[in-house]
C-alpha positions as CSV (number, residue, x, y, z in Angstrom):
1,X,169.8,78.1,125.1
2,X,166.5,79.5,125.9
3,X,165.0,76.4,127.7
4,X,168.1,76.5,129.8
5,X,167.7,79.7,131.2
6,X,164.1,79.1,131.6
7,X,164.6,76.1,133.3
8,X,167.3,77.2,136.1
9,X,165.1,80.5,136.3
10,X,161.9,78.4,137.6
11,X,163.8,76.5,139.8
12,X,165.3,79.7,142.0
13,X,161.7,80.9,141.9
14,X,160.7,77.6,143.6
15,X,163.2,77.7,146.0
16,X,162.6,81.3,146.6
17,X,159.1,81.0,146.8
18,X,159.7,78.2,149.7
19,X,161.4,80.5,151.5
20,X,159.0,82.8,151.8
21,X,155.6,81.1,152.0
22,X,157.3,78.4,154.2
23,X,154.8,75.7,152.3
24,X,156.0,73.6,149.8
25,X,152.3,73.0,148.3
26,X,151.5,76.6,148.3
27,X,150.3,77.7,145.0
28,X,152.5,79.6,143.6
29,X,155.1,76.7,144.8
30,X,153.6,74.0,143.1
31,X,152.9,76.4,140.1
32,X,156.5,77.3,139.3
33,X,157.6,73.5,140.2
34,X,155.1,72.7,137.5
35,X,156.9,74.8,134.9
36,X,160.2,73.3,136.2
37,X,159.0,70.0,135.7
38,X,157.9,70.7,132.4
39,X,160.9,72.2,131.0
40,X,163.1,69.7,132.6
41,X,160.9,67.1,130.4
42,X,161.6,69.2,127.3
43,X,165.1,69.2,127.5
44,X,165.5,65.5,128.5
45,X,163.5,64.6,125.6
46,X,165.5,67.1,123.3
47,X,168.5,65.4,123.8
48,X,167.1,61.7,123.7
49,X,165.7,62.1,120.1
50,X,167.8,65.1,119.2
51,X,165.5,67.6,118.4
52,X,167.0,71.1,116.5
53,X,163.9,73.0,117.9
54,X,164.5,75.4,120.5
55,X,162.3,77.6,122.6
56,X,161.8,81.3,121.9
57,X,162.4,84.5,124.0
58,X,158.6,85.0,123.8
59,X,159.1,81.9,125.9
60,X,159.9,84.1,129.1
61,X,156.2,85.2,129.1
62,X,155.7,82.2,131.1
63,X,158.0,83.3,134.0
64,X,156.6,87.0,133.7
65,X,153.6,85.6,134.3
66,X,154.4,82.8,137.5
67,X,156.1,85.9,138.8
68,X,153.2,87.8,138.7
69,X,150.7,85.3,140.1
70,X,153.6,84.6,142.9
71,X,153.5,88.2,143.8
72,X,149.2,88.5,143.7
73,X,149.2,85.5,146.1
74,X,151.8,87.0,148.4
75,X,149.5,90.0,149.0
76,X,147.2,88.2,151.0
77,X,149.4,86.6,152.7
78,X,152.4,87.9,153.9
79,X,153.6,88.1,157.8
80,X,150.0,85.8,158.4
81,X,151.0,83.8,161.9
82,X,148.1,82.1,162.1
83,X,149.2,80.4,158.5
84,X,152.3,78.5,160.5
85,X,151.9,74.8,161.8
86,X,147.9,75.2,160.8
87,X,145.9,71.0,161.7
88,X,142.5,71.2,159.9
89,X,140.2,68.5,162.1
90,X,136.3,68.4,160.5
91,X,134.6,66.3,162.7
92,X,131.4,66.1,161.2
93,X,128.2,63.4,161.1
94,X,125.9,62.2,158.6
95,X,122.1,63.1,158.3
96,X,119.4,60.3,156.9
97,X,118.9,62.4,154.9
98,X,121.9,62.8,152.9
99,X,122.5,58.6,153.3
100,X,119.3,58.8,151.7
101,X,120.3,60.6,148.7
102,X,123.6,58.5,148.5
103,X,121.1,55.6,148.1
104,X,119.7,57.7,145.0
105,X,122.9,58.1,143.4
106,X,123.6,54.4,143.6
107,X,120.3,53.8,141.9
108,X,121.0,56.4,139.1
109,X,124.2,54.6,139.1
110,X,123.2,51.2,138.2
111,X,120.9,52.2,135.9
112,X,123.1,54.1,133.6
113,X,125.8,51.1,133.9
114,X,123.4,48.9,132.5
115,X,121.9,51.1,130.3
116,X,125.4,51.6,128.5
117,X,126.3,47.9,128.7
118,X,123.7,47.3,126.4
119,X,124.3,50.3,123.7
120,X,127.6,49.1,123.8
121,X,126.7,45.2,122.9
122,X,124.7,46.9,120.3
123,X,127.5,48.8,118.4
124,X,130.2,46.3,119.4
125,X,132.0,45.3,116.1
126,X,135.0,42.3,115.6
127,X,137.4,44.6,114.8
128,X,137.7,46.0,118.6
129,X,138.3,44.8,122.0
130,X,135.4,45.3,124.3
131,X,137.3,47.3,126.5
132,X,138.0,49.5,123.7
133,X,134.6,49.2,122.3
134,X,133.1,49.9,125.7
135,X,135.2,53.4,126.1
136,X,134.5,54.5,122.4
137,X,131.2,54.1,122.6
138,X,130.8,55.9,126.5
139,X,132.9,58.7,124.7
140,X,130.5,59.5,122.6
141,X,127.1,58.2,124.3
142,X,128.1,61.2,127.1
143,X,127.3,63.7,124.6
144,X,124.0,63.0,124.8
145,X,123.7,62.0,128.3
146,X,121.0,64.3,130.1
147,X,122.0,67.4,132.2
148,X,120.9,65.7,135.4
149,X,123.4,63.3,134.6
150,X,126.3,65.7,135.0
151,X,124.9,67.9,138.0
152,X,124.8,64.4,140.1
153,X,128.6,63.7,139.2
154,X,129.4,66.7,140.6
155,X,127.2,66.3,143.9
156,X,128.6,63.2,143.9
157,X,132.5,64.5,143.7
158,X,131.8,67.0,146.1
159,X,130.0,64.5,148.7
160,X,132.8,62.1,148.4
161,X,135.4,64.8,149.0
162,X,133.9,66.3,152.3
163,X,133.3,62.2,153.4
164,X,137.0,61.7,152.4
165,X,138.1,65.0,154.7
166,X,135.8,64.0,157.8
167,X,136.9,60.1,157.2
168,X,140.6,61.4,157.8
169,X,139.8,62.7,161.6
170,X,140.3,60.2,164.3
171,X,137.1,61.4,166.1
172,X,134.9,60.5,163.8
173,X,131.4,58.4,163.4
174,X,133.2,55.4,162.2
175,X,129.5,54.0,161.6
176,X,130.3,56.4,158.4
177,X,132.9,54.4,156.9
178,X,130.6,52.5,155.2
179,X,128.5,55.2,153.6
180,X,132.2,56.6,152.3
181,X,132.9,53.7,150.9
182,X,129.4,53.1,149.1
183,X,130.0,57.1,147.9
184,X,133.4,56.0,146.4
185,X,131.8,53.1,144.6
186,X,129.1,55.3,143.0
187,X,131.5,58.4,141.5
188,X,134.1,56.3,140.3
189,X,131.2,54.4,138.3
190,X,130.3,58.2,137.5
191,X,133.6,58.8,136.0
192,X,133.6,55.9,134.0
193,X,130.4,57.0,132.2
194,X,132.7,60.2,132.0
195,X,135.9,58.5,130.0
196,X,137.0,62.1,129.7
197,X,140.7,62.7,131.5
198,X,139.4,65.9,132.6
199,X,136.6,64.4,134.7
200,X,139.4,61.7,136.3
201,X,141.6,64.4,137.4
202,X,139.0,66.7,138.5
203,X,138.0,64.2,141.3
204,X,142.1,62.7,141.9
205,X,143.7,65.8,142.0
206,X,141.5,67.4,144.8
207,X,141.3,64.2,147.1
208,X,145.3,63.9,147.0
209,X,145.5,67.8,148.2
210,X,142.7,67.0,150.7
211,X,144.8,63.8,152.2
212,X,148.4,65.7,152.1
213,X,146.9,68.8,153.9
214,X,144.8,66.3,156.5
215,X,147.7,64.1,156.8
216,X,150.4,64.2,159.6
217,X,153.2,63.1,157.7
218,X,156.7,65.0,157.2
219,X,157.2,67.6,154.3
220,X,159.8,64.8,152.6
221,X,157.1,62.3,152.9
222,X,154.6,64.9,151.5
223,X,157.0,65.8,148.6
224,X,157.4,61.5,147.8
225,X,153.6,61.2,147.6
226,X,153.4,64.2,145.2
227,X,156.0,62.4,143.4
228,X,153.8,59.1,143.1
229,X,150.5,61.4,142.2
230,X,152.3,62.6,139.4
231,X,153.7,59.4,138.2
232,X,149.9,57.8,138.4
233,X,148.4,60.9,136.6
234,X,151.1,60.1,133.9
235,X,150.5,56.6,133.8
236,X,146.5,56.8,133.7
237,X,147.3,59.1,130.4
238,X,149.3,56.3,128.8
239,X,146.4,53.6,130.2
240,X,143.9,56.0,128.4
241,X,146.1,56.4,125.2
242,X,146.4,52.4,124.8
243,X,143.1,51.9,125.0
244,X,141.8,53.8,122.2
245,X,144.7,52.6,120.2
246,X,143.9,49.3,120.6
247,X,147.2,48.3,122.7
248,X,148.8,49.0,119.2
249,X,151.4,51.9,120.3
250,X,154.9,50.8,121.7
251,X,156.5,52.0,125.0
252,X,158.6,54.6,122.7
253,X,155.0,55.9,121.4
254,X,153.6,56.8,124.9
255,X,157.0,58.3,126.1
256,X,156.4,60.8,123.0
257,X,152.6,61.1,123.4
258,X,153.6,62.2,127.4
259,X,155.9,64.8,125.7
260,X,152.7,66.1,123.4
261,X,151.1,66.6,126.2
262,X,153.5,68.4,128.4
263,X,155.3,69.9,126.3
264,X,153.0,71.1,123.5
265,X,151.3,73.5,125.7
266,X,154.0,76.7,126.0
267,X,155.8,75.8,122.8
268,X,152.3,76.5,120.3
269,X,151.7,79.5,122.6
270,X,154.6,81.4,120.9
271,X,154.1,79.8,118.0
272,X,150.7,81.3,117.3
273,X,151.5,84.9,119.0
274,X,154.4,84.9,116.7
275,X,151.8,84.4,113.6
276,X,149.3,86.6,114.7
277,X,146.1,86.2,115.2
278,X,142.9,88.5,115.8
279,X,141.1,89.7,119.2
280,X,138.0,88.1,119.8
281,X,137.1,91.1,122.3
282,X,136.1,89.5,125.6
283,X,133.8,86.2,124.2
284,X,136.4,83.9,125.9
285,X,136.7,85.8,129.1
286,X,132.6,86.4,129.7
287,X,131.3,83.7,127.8
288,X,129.5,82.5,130.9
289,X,127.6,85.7,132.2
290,X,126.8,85.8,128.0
291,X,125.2,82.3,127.7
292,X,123.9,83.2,131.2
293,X,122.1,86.5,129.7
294,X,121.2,85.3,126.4
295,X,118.9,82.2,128.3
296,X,117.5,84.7,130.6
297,X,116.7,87.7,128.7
298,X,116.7,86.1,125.1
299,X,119.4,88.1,124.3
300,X,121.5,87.7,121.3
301,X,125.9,88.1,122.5
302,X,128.2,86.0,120.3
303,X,129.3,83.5,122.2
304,X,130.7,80.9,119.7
305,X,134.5,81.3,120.9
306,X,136.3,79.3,118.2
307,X,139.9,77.3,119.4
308,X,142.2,76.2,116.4
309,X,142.6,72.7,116.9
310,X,146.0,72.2,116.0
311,X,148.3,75.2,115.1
312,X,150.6,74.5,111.8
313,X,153.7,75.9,109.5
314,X,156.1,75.2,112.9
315,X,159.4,74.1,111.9
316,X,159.6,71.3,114.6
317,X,160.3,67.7,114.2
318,X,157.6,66.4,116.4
319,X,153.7,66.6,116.1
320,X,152.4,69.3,118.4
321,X,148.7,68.9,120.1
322,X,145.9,71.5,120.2
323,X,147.4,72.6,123.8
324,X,147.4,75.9,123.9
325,X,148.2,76.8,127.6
326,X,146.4,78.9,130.6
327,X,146.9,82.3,129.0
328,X,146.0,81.4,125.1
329,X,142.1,82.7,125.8
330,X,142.9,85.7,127.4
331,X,145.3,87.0,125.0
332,X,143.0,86.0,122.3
333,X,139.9,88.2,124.1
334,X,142.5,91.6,124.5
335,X,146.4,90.9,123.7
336,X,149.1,89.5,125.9
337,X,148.7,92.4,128.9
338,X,145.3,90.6,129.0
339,X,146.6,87.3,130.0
340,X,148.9,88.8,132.5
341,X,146.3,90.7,134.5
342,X,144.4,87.4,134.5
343,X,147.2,85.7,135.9
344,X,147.4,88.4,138.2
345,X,143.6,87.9,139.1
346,X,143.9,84.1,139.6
347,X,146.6,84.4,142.0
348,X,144.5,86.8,144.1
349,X,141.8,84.4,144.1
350,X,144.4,81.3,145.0
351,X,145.9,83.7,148.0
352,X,142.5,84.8,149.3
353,X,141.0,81.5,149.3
354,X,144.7,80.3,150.8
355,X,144.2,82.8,153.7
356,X,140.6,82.3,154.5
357,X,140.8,78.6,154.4
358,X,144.3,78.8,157.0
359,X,142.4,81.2,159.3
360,X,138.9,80.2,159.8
361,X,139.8,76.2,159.2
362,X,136.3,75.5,157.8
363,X,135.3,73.1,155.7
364,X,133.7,75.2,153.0
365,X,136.7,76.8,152.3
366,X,139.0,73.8,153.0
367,X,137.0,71.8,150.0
368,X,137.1,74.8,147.6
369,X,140.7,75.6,148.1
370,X,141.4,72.0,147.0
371,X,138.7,71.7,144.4
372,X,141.0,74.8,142.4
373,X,143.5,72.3,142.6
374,X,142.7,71.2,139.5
375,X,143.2,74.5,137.4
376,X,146.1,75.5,139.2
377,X,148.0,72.4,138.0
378,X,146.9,72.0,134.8
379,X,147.8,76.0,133.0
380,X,150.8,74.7,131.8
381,X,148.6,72.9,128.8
382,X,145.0,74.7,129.2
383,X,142.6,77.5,131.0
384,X,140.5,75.5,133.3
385,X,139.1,78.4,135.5
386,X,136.7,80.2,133.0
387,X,136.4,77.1,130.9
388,X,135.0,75.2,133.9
389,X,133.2,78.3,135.2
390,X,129.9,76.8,135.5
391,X,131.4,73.7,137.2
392,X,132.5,76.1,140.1
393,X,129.3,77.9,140.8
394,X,128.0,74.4,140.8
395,X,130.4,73.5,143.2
396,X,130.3,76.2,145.3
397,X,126.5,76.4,145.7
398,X,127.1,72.4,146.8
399,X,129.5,73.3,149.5
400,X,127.5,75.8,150.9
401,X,124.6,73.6,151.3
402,X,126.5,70.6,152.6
403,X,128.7,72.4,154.7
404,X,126.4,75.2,156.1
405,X,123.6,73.5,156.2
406,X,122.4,70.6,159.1
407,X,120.0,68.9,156.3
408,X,122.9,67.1,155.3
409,X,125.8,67.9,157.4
410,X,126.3,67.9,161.7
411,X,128.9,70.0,162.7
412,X,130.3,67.8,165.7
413,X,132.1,70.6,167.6
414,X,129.3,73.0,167.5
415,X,127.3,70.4,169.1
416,X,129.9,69.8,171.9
417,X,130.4,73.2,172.4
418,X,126.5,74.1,172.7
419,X,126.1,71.7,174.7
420,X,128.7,72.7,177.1
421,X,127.2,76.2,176.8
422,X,124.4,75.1,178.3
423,X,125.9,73.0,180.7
424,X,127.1,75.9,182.5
């Protein structure tokens, strides 16, 4: 059996990638775990409902590829001493000005809430539950929501995040607290105008990888609240699922949703290589830099990259989703080489940013190594590095202004040590 192999062969590469980076959440750890987890799922729920469908050797293009992404990362870091027993202490103050602007996001804030309570009154019907009522009609009042409206939800998941890493240092302004807390009130009403899972894990996945790097705790401890992460992410899916059903699906329906979700993801891969398809020549891979041009320099690129939203004529006794998995983009643009140099490209970008954020400890890097977090985790169902290109340039250019900037941002121990500079 194919999902046999597959499954035993992630789990050596996870033990053998332990061994050698020494970090349990290391990238290409918790990428090959991720598989792991994933096929363990599949063949749990084979045998509970009995499914005849098994995977396909095409299937191993999925190791090939965590294999490859393991080996990119590894180049940058590889006999690194300064990565062993690494603390990460920010010990950073508030400006006035950045309270300030925290005031204006609450404002924003409170207006959009009450601006959608009332469109949802308005197109409230007997049929639904408010709740539900309330979610449907946020789900599709965000697709007109202004673009000012999604730049401050990612200021203000960026903010939050660098409050949450400087909150977690024992020398800090503990005046702060407050502002952190008045900053966690504002983006969690931010995601709500959101509804979107993507937007939810965006902001969880990053502050969990913020707190387990920050922490002090012991690698089993680590490994439990990893554990208890992923139980919550699964359970927010089934929340999100019973809500727009209505409470209607049974506790057997959201097991089987959790496996169109997890599952889905590598098996319509194959599925739609095996069927062929045609090479959209590069709009998926530099759709950015094409909408980029074509607003600048009114030029005229095809950028209309169309995804199939559910793949069919797969003998399989269970409804599949329109999950098409990290490399399903690439291999589109120029074949299935295509999505293995990418893989090979991310995983330099993971071990870079691993190295630089280990060695220099700053907080620039710190926030962005856990911001691609998100990506990392999710390949196994989707491609959220190009696809949320424009989301990182935001981020980045956010980071950099908070973090090397004093507008917004004190540096504590550059204080301390100027001052003892002069001291002397």
């Amino acid at each position: 059996m194919i999902q046999n192999l597959l499954l035993v062969s992630f789990l050596l590469l996870s033990i053998l990638l332990i061994y050698i980076t020494k970090d349990i959440f290391s990238p290409p750890v918790l990428l090959s775990s991720l598989y792991f987890f994933v096929l363990l799922v599949f063949v749990i729920m084979k045998f509970l409902t009995k499914s005849t469908y098994d995977m396909k050797p095409l299937s191993f293009y999925f190791l090939i590829g965590t294999i490859i992404f393991s080996a990119s990362f590894l180049l940058f870091n590889i006999k690194k001493s300064y990565l062993k027993e690494t603390q990460f202490s920010f010990n950073y103050s508030m400006t006035n000005l950045l309270k300030a602007f925290i005031v204006v996001q609450g404002i924003v804030c409170v207006l959009f809430l009450l601006y959608s309570i009332y469109i949802t009154k308005l197109e409230l019907n007997n049929e639904d539950t408010i709740l539900r009522q309330y979610f449907l009609t946020l789900n599709s009042f965000r697709f007109r929501l202004p673009y000012i409206f999604a730049l401050f939800r990612t200021i203000s998941g960026i903010i939050l995040c660098i409050l949450f890493s400087t909150r977690l240092n024992k020398q800090r302004n503990k005046k702060d607290d407050i502002w952190f807390l008045f900053q966690l009130c504002i983006t969690l009403i931010f995601i709500i105008f959101s509804v979107g899972k993507h937007t939810i894990f965006i902001l969880m996945i990053p502050m969990f990888f913020i707190y387990i790097l920050l922490d002090k705790r012991k690698p089993f401890e680590k490994i439990s609240l990893l554990f208890i992460l992923g139980v919550c992410l699964l359970g927010l899916f089934v929340l999100l699922n019973m809500i727009r059903s209505n409470f209607t699906l049974s506790i057997l329906d959201n097991i089987l949703y959790l496996r169109h979700y997890l599952c889905s993801g590598m098996i319509v891969f194959v599925e739609w290589v095996e069927q062929g398809f045609e090479h959209t020549n590069g709009i998926y891979t530099f759709r950015f830099p094409l909408v980029v041009l074509n607003k600048l320099f009114h030029t005229n690129f095809n950028t209309l990259w169309v995804c199939i939203d559910y793949i069919k004529n797969v003998n399989i006794d269970w409804d599949l989703g329109n999950v098409w998995s990290f490399y399903h983009g690439f291999a589109q643009d120029f074949g299935l080489w295509f999505g293995l140099f990418m893989s090979a490209f991310i995983g330099c970008i993971h071990g870079l940013l691993y190295n630089l954020t280990y060695k220099y400890k700053k907080l620039f890097f710190f926030v962005l190594y856990t911001q691609l977090m998100f990506p990392l985790l999710t390949q196994f169902f989707s491609e959220n590095y190009f696809s949320h290109l424009s989301l990182y340039v935001q981020v980045i250019i956010i980071l950099f202004l908070f973090t090397n900037t004093k507008l917004l941002y004190i540096n504590n121990n550059e204080v301390l040590s100027n001052d003892k500079s002069k001291s002397k």
